[in-house]
N, C-alpha and C positions, 0 to 999 in steps of 0.2 A: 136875646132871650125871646121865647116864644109867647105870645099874648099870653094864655091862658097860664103862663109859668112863675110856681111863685119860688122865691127864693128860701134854701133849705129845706124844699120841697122835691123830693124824687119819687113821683108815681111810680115808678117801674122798679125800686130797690122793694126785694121779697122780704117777708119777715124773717126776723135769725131762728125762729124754732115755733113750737106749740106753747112755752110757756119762758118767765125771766131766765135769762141767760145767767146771772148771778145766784139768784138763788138755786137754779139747778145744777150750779159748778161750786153748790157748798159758800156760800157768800152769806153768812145771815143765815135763818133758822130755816131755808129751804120748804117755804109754801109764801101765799101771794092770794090778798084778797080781790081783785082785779089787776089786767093786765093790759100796756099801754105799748104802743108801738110809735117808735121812733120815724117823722114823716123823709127825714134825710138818708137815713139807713135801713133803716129796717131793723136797727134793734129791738128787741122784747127785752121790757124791766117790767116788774109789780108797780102797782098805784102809788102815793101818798099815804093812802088809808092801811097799807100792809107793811108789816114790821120792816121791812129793809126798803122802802122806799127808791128802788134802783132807777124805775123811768124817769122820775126826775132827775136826778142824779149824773144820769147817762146825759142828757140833755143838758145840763147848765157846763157837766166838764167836755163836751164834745162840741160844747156851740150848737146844738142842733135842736133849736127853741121849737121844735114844733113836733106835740105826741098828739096821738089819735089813739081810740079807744080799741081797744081789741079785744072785744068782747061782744058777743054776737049779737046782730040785731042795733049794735051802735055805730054811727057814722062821725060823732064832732071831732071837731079838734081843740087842742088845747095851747097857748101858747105860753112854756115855761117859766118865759123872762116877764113877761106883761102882765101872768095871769089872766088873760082874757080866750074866752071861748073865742071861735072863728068858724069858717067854712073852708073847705080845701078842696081839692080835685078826688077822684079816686084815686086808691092805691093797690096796685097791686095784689093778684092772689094771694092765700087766702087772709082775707080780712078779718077774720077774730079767732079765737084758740076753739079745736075742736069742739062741736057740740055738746059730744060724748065725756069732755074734762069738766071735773064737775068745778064748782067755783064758789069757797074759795078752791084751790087748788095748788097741787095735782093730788090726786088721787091717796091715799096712805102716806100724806104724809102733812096736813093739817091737823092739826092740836085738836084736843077736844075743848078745851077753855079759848078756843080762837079769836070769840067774837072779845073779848078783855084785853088782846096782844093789839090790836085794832089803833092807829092813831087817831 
């Protein structure tokens, strides 16, 4: 393993889409108050704080303790099993869901009573 290399850490695995992969295949009520990406895959789940809860979820059943923020302009990481924030290497483009997607999100398909669904 290379110095800088941390384990269930893959810089180079791309994110799975612009937003949760579960909620956008109908999994849960289909929108996401922030969204977290997976540092082993690349998965994209929604936060803790948003009704379906996927990134964690995705992480405790996959083994793959370590999500980072995908949300622009954020860098930490998070590690699922520990609970504890950390530091990580960078990962691969692009690093948080388009600009332009507003947040929460996506687009027409957030509740109007949103901030109440909120864990």
């Amino acid at each position: 393993m290379a110095q800088n290399q941390v384990p269930n850490i893959d810089p180079s695995a791309a994110p799975s889409g612009p937003g949760c992969v579960e909620c956008s295949a109908g999994d849960g009520p289909g929108w996401w108050f922030h969204l977290r990406r997976c540092a082993a895959c690349g998965h994209v789940g929604c936060c803790d704080s948003s009704p379906g809860q996927h990134a964690t979820r995705h992480a405790l059943d996959a083994g793959h303790p370590y999500l980072t923020s995908f949300e622009p302009g954020e860098d930490w990481y998070w590690n699922a099993e520990t609970e504890q924030v950390l530091a990580g290497p960078a990962l691969a483009p692009p690093t948080s869901h388009p600009v332009s997607q507003p947040t929460p999100g996506p687009a027409g398909k957030v509740p109007a009573d949103w901030q109440r669904q909120l864990h």
